[in-house]
C-alpha positions in Angstrom: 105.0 118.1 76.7 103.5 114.8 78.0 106.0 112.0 77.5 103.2 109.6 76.2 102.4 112.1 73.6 103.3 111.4 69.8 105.5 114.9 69.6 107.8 113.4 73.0 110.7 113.7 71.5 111.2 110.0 72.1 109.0 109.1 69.9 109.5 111.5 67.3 112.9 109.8 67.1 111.3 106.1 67.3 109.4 106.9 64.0 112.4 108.8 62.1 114.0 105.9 62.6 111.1 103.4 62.0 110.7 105.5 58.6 114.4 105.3 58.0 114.4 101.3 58.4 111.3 101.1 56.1 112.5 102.9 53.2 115.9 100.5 53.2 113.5 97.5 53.3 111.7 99.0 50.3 115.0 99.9 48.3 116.5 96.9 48.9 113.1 94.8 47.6 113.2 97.3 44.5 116.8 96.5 44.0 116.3 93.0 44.0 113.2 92.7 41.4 114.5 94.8 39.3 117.6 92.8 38.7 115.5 89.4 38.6 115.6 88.1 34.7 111.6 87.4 34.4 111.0 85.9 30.3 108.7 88.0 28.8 108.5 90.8 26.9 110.7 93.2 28.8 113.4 90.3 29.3 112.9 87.5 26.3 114.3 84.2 27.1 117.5 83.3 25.4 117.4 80.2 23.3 120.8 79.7 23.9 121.0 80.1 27.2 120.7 76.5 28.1 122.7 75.3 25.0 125.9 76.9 25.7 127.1 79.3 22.6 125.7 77.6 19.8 121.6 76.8 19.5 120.3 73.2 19.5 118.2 72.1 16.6 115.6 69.6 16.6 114.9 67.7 13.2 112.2 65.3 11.5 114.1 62.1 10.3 111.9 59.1 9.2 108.8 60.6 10.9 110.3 60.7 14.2 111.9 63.7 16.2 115.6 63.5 16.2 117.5 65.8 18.8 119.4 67.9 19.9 121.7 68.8 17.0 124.4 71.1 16.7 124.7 73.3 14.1 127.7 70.5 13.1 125.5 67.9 13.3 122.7 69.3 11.4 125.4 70.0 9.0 126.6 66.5 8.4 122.5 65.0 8.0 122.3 68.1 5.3 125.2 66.7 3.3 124.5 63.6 3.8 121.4 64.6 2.5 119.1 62.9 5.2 118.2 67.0 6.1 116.7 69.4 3.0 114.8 72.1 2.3 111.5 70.2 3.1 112.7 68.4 6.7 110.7 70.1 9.5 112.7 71.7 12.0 111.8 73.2 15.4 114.5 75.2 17.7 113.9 76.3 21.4 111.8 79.2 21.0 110.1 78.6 17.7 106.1 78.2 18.6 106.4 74.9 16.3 108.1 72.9 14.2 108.6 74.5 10.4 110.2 73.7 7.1 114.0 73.9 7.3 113.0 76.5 4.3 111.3 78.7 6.9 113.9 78.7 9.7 116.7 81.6 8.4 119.4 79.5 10.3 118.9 76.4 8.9 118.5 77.4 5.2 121.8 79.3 5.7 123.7 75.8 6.2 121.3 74.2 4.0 122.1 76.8 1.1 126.1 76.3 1.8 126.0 72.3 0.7 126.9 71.9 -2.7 124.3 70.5 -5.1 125.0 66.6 -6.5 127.7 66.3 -9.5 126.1 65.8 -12.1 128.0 62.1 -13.3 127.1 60.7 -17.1 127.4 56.8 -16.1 
């Protein structure tokens, strides 16, 4: 066999391990965007995720955006009663804002706040 020829057994060799050293490359690439976190539809984007644990609400008090609350905070403005049923709310995540009525998390603490005692003056 001619030594220039592609069967040499040089360079037989040469392209196993040109094919060997190509298919790591390609593994490796695989591995790594696979484990990328891309938002979307396979991988949503947590709301929470820049937050901490608890989510961050964002409120409408005298026509102005007020924000970020805690779930705490929006707590204390529901019973102080500056937050009800009819305040807009938006949250990370939410396409816009909506009535606190809409939004299941917000009702919940808005539901939890005792009405006004009823006082015969």
């Amino acid at each position: 066999m001619d030594e220039g020829s592609f069967y040499s057994i040089d360079r037989l060799v040469e392209f196993g391990l040109t094919l060997g050293v190509a298919t790591q490359m390609a593994n490796s690439m695989n591995a790594s965007l696979q484990a990328t976190q891309i938002p979307g539809a396979r991988n949503p984007m947590q709301p929470n995720a820049l937050a901490g644990e608890q989510p961050l609400f964002y409120v409408v008090l005298d026509d102005k955006p007020a924000g970020p609350l805690l779930p705490s905070e929006l707590s204390r403005l529901i019973s102080e009663g500056r937050v009800t049923r009819e305040t807009y709310v938006w949250k990370p995540g939410m396409p816009g804002w909506q009535l606190a009525e809409d939004v299941p998390e917000v009702l919940k603490l808005v539901a939890l706040v005792p009405p006004a005692v009823p006082w015969d003056a």
